[in-house]
C-alpha positions in Angstrom: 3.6 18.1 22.4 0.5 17.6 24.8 -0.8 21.3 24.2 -0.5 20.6 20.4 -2.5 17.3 20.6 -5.3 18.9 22.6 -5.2 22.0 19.7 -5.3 19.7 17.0 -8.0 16.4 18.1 -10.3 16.9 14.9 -7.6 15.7 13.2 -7.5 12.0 14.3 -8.0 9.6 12.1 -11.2 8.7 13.0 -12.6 12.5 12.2 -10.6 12.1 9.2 -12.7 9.2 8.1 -15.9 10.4 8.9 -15.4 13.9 6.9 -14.7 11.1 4.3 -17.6 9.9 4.1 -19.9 12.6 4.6 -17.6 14.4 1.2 -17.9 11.2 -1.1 -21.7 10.6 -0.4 -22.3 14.8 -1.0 -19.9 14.6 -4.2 -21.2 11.7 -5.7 -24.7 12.4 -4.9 -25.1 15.4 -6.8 -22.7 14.3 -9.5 -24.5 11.1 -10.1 -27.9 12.9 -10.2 -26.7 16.0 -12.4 -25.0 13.3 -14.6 -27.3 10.8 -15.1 -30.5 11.6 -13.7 -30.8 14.9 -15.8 -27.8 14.7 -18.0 -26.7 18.0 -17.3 -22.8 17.7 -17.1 -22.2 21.4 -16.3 -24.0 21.4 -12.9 -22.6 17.6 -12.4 -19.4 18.8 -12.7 -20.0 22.1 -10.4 -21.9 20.1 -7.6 -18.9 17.6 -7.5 -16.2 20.3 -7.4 -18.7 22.6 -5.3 -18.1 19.9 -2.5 -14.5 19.2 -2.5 -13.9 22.5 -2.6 -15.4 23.3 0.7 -15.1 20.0 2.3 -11.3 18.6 1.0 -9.4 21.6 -0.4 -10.5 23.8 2.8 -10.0 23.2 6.1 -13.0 24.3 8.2 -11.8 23.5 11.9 -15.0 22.0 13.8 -17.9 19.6 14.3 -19.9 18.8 11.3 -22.3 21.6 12.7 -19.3 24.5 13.2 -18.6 23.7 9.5 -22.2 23.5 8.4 -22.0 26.9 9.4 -19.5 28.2 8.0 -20.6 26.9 4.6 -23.8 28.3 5.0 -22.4 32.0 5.7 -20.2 31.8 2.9 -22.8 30.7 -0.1 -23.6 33.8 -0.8 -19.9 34.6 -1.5 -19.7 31.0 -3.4 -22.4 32.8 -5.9 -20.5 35.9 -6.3 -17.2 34.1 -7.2 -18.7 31.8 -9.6 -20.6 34.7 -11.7 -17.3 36.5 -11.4 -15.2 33.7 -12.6 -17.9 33.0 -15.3 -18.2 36.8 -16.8 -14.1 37.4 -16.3 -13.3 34.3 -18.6 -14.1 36.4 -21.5 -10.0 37.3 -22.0 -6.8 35.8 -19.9 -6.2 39.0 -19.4 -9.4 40.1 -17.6 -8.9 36.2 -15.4 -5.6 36.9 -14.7 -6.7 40.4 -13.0 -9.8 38.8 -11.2 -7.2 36.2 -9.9 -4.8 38.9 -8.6 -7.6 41.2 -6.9 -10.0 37.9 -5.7 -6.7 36.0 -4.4 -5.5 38.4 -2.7 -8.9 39.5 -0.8 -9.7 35.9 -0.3 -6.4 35.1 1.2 -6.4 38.6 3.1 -9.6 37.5 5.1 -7.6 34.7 6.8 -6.8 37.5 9.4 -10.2 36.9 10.3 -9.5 34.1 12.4 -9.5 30.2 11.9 -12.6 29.7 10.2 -12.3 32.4 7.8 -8.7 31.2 6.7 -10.2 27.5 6.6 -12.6 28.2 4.1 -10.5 30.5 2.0 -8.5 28.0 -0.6 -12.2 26.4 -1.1 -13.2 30.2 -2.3 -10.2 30.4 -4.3 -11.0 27.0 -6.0 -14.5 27.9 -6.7 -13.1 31.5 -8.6 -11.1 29.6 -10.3 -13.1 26.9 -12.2 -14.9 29.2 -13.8 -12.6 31.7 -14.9 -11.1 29.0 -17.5 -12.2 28.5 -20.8 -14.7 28.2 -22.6 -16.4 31.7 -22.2 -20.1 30.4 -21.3 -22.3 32.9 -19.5 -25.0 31.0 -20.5 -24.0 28.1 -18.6 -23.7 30.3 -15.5 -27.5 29.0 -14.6 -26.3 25.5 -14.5 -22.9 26.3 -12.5 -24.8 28.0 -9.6 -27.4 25.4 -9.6 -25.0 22.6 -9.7 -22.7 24.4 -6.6 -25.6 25.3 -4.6 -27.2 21.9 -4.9 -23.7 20.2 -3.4 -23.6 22.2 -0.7 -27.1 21.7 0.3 -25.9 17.6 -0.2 -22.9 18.6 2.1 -24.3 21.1 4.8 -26.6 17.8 5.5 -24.5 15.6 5.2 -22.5 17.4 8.1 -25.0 18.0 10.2 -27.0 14.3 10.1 -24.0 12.0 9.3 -21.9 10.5 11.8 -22.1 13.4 13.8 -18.7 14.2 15.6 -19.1 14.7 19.9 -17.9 18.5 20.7 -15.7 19.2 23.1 -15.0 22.0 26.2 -15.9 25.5 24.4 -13.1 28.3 25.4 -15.9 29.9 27.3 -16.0 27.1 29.4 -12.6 26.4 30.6 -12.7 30.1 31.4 -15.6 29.5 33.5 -13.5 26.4 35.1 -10.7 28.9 35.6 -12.9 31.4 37.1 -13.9 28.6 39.5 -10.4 28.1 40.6 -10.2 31.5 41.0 -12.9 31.1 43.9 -10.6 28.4 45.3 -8.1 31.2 45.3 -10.0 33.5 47.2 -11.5 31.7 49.7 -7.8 30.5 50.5 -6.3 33.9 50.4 -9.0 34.9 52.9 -8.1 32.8 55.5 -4.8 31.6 57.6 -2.3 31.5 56.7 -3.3 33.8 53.6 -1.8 32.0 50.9 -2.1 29.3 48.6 -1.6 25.6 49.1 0.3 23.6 46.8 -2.7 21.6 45.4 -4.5 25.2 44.4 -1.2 26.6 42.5 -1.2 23.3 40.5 -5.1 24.0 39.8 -4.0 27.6 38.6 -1.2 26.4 36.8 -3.1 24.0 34.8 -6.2 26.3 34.8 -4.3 29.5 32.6 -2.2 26.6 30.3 -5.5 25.0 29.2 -6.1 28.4 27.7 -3.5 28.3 25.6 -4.5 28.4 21.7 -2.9 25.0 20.8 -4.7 23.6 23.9 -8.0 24.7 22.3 -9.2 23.6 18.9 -9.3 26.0 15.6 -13.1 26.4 15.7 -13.2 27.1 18.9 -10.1 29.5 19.3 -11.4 33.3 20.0 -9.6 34.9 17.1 -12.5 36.3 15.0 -12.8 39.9 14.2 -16.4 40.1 15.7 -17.5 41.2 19.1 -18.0 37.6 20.9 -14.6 36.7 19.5 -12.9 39.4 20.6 -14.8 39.8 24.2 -14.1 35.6 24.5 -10.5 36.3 24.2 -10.1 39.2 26.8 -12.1 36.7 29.0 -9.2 34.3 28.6 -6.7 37.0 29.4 -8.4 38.5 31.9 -9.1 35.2 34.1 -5.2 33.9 33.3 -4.4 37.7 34.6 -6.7 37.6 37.9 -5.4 33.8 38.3 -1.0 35.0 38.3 -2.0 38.1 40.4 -3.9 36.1 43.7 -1.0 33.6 43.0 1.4 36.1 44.0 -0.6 38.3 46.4 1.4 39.1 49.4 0.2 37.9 52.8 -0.6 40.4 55.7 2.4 41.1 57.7 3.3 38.1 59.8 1.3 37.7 63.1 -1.4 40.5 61.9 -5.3 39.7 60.3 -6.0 41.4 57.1 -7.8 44.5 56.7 -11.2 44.5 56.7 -12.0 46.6 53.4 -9.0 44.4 51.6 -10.8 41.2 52.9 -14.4 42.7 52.0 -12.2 43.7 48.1 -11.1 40.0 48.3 -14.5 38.0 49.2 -16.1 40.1 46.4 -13.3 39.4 44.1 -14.3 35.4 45.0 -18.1 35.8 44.6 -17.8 37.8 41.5 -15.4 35.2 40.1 -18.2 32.4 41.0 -21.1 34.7 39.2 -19.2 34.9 36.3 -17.9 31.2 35.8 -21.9 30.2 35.9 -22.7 33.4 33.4 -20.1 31.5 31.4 -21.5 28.3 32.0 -24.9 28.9 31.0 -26.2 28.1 34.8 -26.2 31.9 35.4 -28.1 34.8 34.1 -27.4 38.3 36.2 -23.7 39.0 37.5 -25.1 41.4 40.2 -21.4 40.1 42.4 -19.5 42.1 39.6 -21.5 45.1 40.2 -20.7 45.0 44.4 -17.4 44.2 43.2 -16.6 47.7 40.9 -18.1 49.4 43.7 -15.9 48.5 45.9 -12.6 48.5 43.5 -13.9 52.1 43.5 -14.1 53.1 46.7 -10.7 51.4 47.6 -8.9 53.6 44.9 -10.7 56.7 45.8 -8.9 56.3 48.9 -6.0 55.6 47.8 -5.9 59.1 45.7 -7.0 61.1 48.7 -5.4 59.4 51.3 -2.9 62.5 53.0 -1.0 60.0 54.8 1.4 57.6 53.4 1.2 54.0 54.2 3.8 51.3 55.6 5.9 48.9 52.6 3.0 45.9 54.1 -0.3 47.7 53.7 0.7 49.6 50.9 1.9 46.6 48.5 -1.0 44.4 49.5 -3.2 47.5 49.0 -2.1 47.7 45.6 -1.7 44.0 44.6 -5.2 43.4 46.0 -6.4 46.7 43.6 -4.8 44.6 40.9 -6.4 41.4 41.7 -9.7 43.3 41.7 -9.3 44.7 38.3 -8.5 41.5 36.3 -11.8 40.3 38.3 -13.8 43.3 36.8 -12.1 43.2 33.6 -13.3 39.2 33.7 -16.6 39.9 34.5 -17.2 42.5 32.0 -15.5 40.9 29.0 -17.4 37.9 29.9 -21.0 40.0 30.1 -20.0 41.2 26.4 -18.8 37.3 25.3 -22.2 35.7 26.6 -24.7 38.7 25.3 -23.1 40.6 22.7 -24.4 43.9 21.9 -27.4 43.4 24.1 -24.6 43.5 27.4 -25.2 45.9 30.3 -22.0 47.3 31.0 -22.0 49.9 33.6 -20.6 53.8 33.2 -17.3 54.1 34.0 -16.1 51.3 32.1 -12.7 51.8 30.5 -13.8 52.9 27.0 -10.2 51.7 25.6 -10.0 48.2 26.9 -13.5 47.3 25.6 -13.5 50.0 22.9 -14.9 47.0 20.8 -18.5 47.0 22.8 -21.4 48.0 21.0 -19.4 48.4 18.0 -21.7 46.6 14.8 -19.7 43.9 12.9 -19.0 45.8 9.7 -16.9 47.8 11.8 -15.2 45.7 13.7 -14.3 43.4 10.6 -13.0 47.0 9.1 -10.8 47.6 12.3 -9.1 43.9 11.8 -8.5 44.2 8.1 -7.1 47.7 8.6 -4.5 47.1 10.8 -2.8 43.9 8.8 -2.9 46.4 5.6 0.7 46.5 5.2 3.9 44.5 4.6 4.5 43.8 8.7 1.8 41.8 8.8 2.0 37.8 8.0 -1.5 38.0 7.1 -0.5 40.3 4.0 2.3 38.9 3.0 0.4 35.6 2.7 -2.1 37.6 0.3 0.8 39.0 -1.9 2.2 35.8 -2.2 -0.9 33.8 -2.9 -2.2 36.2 -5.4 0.9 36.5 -7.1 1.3 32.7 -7.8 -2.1 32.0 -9.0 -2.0 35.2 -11.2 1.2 34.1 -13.0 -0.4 30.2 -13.1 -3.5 31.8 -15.0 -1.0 33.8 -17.3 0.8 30.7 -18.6 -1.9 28.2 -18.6 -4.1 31.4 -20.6 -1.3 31.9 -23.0 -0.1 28.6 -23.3 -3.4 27.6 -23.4 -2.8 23.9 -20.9 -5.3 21.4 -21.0 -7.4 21.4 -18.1 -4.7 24.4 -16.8 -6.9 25.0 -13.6 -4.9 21.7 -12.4 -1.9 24.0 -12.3 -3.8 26.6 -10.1 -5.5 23.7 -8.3 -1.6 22.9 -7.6 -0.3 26.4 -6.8 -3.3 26.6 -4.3 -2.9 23.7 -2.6 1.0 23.2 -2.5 1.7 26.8 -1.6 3.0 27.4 1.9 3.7 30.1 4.2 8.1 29.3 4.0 9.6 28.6 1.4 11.3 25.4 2.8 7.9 24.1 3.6 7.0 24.6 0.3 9.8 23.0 -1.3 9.4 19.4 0.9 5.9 19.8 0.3 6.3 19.9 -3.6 8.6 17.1 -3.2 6.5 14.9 -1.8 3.6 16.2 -3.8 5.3 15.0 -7.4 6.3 12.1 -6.1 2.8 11.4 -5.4 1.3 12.7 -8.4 3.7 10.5 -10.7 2.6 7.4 -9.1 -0.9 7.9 -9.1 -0.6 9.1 -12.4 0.9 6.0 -13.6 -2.2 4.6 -12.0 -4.6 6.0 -13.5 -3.1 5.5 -16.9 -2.9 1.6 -16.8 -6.9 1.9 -15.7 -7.7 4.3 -18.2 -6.1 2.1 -21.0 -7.7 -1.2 -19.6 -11.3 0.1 -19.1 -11.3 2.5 -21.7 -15.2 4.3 -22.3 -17.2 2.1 -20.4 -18.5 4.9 -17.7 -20.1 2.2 -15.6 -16.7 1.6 -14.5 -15.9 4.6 -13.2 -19.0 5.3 -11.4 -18.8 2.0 -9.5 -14.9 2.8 -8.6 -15.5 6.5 -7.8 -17.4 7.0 -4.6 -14.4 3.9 -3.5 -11.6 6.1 -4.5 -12.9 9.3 -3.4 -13.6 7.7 0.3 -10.0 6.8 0.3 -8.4 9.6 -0.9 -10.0 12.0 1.5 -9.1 9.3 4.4 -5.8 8.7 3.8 -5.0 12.2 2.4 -4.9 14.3 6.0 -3.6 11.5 7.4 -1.0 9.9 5.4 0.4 13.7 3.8 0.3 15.4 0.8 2.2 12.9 -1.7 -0.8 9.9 -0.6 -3.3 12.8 -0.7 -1.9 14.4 -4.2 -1.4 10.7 -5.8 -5.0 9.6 -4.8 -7.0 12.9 -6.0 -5.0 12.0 -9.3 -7.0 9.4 -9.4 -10.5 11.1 -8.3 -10.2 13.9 -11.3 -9.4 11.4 -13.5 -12.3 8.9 -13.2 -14.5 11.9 -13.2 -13.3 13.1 -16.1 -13.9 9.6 -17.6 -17.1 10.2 -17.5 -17.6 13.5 -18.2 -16.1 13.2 -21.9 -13.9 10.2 -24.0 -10.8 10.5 -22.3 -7.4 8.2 -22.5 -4.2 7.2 -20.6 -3.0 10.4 -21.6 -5.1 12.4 -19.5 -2.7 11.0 -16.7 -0.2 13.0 -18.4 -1.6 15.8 -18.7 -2.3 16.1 -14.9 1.7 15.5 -13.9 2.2 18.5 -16.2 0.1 20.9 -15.0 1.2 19.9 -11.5 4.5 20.4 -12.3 3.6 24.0 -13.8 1.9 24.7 -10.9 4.2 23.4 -8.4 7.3 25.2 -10.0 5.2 28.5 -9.8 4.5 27.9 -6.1 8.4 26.7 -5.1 9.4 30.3 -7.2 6.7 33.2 -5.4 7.9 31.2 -2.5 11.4 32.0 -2.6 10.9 35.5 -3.8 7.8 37.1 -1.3 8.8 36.2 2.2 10.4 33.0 1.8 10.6 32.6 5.8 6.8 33.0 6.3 6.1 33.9 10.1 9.5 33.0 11.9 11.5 36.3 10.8 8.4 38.3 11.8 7.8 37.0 15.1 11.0 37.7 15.9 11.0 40.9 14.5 7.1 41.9 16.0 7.9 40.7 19.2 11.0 42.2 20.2 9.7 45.4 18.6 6.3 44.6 21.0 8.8 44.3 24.0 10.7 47.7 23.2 7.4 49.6 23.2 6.6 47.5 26.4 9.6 49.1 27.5 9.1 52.5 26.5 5.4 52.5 27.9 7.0 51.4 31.4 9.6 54.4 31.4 7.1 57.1 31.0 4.4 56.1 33.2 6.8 55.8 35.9 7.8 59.1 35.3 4.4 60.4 34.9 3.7 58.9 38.6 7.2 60.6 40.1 6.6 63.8 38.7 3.3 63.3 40.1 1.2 64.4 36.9 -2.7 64.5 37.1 -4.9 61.8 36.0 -4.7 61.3 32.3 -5.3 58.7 29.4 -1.7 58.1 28.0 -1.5 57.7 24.3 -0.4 53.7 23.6 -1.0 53.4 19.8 2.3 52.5 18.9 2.5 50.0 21.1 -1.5 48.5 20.2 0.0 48.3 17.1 2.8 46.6 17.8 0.7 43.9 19.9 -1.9 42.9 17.5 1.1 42.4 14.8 2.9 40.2 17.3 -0.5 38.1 17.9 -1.1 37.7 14.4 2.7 36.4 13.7 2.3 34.0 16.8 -0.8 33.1 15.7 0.9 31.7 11.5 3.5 30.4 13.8 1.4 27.9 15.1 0.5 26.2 11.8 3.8 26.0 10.8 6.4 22.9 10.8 8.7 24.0 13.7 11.8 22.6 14.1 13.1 22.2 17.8 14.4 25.8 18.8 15.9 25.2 21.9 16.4 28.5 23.7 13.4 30.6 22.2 11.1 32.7 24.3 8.3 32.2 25.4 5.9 34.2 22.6 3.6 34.1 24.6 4.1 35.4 27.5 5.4 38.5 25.9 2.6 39.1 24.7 0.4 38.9 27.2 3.1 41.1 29.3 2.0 43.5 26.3 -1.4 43.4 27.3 -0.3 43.9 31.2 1.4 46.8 30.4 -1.4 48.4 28.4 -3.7 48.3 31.7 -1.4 49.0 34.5 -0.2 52.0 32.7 -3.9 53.5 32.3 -4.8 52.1 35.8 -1.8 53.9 37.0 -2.4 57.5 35.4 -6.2 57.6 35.4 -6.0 59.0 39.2 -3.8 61.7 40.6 -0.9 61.5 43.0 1.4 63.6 45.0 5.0 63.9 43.8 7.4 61.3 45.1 10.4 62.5 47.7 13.9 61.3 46.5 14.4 58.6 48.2 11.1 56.9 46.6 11.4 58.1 43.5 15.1 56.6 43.5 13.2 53.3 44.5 10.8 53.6 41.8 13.5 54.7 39.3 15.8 51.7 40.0 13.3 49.0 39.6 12.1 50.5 36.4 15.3 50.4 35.7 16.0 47.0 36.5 12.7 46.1 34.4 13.3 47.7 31.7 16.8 46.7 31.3 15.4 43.2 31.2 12.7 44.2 28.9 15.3 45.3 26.3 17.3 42.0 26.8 14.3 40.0 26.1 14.3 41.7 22.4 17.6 41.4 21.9 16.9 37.4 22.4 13.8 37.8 20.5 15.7 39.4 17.8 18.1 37.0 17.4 17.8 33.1 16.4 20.9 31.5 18.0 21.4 27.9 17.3 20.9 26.6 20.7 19.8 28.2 24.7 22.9 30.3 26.1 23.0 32.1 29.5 26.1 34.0 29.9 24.3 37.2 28.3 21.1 37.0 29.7 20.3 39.8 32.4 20.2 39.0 36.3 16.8 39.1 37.0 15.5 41.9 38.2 14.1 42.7 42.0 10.7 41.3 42.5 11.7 38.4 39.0 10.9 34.8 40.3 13.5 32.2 40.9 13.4 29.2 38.3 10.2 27.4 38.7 10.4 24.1 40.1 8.4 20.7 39.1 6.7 22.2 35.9 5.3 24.7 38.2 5.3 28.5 37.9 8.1 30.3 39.8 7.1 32.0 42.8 7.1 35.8 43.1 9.7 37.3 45.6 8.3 38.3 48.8 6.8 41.3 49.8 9.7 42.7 51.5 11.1 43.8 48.5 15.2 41.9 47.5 17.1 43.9 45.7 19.5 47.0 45.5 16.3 49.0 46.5 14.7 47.6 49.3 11.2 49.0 51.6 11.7 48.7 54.8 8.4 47.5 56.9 8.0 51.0 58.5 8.9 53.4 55.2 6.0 55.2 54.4 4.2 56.1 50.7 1.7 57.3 49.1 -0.9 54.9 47.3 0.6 55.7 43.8 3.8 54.6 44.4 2.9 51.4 46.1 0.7 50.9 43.1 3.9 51.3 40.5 5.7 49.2 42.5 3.5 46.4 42.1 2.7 46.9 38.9 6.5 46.6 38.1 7.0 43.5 40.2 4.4 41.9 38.5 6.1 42.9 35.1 8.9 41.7 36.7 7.5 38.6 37.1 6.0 38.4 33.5 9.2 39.3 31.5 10.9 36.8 33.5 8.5 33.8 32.1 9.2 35.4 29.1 13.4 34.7 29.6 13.0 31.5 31.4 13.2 28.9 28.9 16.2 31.3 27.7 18.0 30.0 30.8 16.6 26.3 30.7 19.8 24.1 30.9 17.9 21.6 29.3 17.7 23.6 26.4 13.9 23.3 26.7 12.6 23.5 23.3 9.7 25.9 21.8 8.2 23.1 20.4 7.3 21.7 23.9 6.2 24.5 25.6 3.6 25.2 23.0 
């Protein structure tokens, strides 16, 4: 539950209550002016609503200056949806298709990344108002004046009141990562050649602060654009480097290490220093990285032309040391493209695939996210579907029923809606229950104060600080029961209203809620769970299926080549994007569940080993090597298919007697919360090097590639074998 605090700090109360205030003064600033300094109702009305929709209804993740931006990005959108709202109200028929299309593209966006899907219900919202009766284009002036004018009030507000203290960015804990990675090295390049106990803590804590619940929503890498996506390779790249010097094997006992590995290793450690202070914004040129490629280079080069074989001790530190060096590289160069955008210098010779995102212009990039979530695998489209589909069939019956004030029904459907239908069910519970009582409420103050406005305006700005306090905080009965009593003393003084306007709003609720509760239960009903499952077993099959033909490709000794991985790109980015919904949904203790995210970042391990592996040539393996090879790839993918069957499958509680051995080079259980050790360098196991058989390069380099996968699929089982029954909810 630590992990999830960390992810989740800007919603303490004391945030809570200072977005409170900065709403209520925005919202009743423009209302009060609109109202009663130029007695224009219409724009009072849209400045109020313009603000709660973007600052209550939505949730922006950030500082007062992240979501200052966001609202600034999206006003132009703001504009479009109110003229569209305005112009479509002409027939229910005409709203009811604008509310399929615009809900469903609004709530398709949230693949975008945090930000995007915090703003969306506050677009929805702002469609919505004007799309009900009556038909007034001529208005339309006075609506965009009046929602432009609150978000002004509130883009201020954000930025000058009560401002909220940031904290650590994801670039820099990936520069404090990068900085244990020095640590690393300059251990690992000096006696005894390995890590100390104090420095595997440090790299243990250094990758798990990069976790996405660790980091907050505004600051998670999970945009669509180039920063976004070159931040998050960063991430993976310096939690790759930091695993692979963890468990890089020592030179053989009594023996100093080479000097070109120890050259490859001292640049690893002072491009890893360059880059943490690129990140940092202490340094400018990463000239390290540069001597570091160079190097990387000229090691492999001799490792494809080298005639004679090498000993099991050269040739697995050889090739873990090449592997060390490319997750250094790939950190340098995904940080050069985090820090400077389009304007990076990356060298030729880059691998086009892995940072096929560079240079690319936004338009295209936020094409290449939508794209590959248009289907019904993706969480992010089922949401859409769902969403659309509710608020389409709550503008059909409040059109054709013609409800009183029926955007409170959509208001409802919009904001009682979940992801599962179980979630929405307790939500609508709690929701009504709230709703009645601060409908009752209202009533009694509606009946005792009658039409005297002044009332209302004194009470308002009070209400409306408390309602958006104890709302996030309290849940969505306080937060339903107190906004009862926001519309209705702005309504008070909008028009002669009575008790029965209280009654009115538990109906449309109901409506709305009874809508929500049914597209729940018919589109998806299990929101993410069922395709995580699903997307990341499937994930670990093409894993698996990547792993048996490269192998085969470096037995049968086939000439460099880029390998065709779609299917299994694919399959990782729908993974990430159910892992991703899974996070912001109630999760009941799953004791036994794998670790999600480890398999995906096994995913993404398996992606660059397999082109590292066949970009260069190789001679064709003798038998008794390519039996080695075969059996540990058979070992690995063995367990690789066992960890989807477990993914697949949602057993009630952690079992053990079906799980796989572990295969050669898998780590023992870890020990005091810290990651298992990797299995020595002699290679255990049915298929054993001895210290004087002698290999080419390639096959040195498979082999560690598959131990490290070895390694990686095995984090992904552990909590499978806890005994503890170690729950998903607390490794996350």
């Amino acid at each position: 539950m630590g992990a999830e605090r960390d992810g989740r700090a800007g919603r303490g109360p004391g945030t809570v209550a200072r977005r409170a205030i900065r709403t209520t003064l925005a919202a009743c600033g423009g209302f009060y002016l609109f109202l009663y300094g130029l007695d224009q109702p219409v724009a009072a009305t849209y400045a109020l609503f313009g603000v709660v929709s973007m600052a209550a209804l939505s949730h922006i993740p950030g500082t007062g200056r992240q979501r200052a931006a966001v609202m600034v990005r999206t006003t132009p959108a703001i504009w479009l949806l109110v003229t569209a709202g305005t112009f479509l109200a002409v027939r229910t028929w005409t709203a009811v298709a604008g509310m399929l299309l615009i809900g469903f593209v609004l709530a398709f966006v949230a693949a975008a990344g945090p930000r995007a899907a915090g703003a969306t219900p506050g677009l929805q919202l702002l469609y919505i108002m004007p799309s009900f009766p009556p038909y007034a284009p001529d208005t339309l002036g006075q609506r965009l004046l009046g929602v432009t004018f609150g978000l002004v009030l509130l883009v201020l507000a954000e930025l000058l009141v009560l401002p909220e203290p940031r904290g650590p960015t994801y670039g820099q804990r990936a520069a404090e990562a990068g900085r244990v990675a020095v640590r690393c090295a300059d251990e690992l390049g000096r006696a005894p050649y390995t890590l100390s106990a104090a420095t595997v803590a440090a790299v243990h804590e250094a990758g798990e602060s990069l976790r996405p619940l660790r980091i907050d929503e505004a600051d998670r890498p999970a945009g669509p654009g180039l920063r976004d996506r070159a931040l998050a390779h960063t991430g993976l790249a310096v939690r790759t480097l930091l695993a692979r010097m963890q468990h890089l094997p020592p030179p053989p006992p009594g023996k100093a290490p080479l000097k070109p590995g120890a050259d490859l290793l001292d640049a690893v450690g002072r491009a890893a220093a360059a880059t943490a202070a690129l990140l940092s914004g202490t340094g400018r040129a990463n000239d390290e990285a540069l001597t570091l490629r160079r190097l990387r280079e000229e090691a492999g080069d001799r490792a494809e032309h080298e005639r004679q074989g090498l000993t099991a001790a050269r040739g697995r530190r050889r090739a873990a040391l090449l592997e060390v060096a490319d997750a250094a590289v790939a950190y340098a160069d995904a940080s050069q493209l985090a820090v400077r955008g389009r304007r990076a210098r990356i060298p030729g010779g880059v691998d086009s695939v892995r940072f096929w995102y560079a240079g690319r212009g936004a338009p295209l990039l936020w094409w290449h996210r939508l794209w590959a979530h248009a289907g019904p695998r993706s969480v992010y489209f089922q949401n859409a579907v769902r969403i659309a589909l509710a608020l389409g069939a709550a503008r059909t019956v409040a059109g054709v029923e013609s409800l009183p004030h029926g955007f409170w029904a959509m208001l409802a459907v919009l904001s009682l809606t979940r992801t599962t239908a179980a979630q929405t069910r307790a939500t609508v519970r709690q929701a009504l229950a709230g709703t009645l009582l601060g409908a009752l409420l209202a009533a009694g103050v509606l009946a005792l104060v009658g039409g005297r406005t002044t009332v209302y305006a004194l009470v308002l700005p009070v209400v409306m600080v408390v309602a958006f306090r104890v709302g996030p905080v309290r849940g969505v009965g306080w937060a339903q029961g107190m906004f009862t009593l926001v519309v209705s003393f702005v309504f008070a003084q909008l028009a002669p209203v009575t008790w029965r306007l209280a009654e009115v709003r538990i109906m449309d609720v109901i409506i709305g809620s009874m809508i929500g509760v049914v597209f729940g239960l018919l589109a998806w009903p299990r929101g993410a769970q069922a395709e995580l499952h699903r997307a990341v077993a499937e994930l670990l099959e093409r894993e698996a299926e990547t792993v048996e033909r490269t192998t085969a490709a470096v037995v049968a000794g086939v000439p460099g080549t880029t390998p065709d991985d779609r299917a299994l790109q694919r399959a990782l980015s729908l993974a990430e994007s159910a892992y991703a919904q899974r996070q912001g949904e109630p999760r009941a203790p799953a004791q036994g569940a794998p670790d999600w995210q480890a398999a995906m970042m096994t995913g993404h391990h398996v992606l660059w080993g397999s082109r590292r592996l066949l970009a260069r040539s190789g001679p064709v393996l003798d038998p008794v090597h390519r039996d080695r090879l075969g059996g540990r790839t058979s070992e690995l993918v063995a367990a690789m298919y066992a960890a989807s069957r477990r993914a697949r499958s949602e057993p009630p509680a952690a079992t053990t007697g079906w799980l796989p051995p572990r295969a050669a080079g898998a780590p023992p259980p870890s020990t005091a919360g810290q990651p298992p050790p990797e299995a020595g360098a002699g290679g255990q196991g049915p298929y054993p090097d001895t210290p004087e058989s002698v290999a080419p390069s390639r096959y040195f380099g498979a082999l560690a590639w598959l131990e490290s996968l070895a390694v990686d699929v095995e984090r992904v089982l552990e909590p499978c074998r806890a005994p503890s029954g170690e729950s998903e909810e607390s490794r996350k």
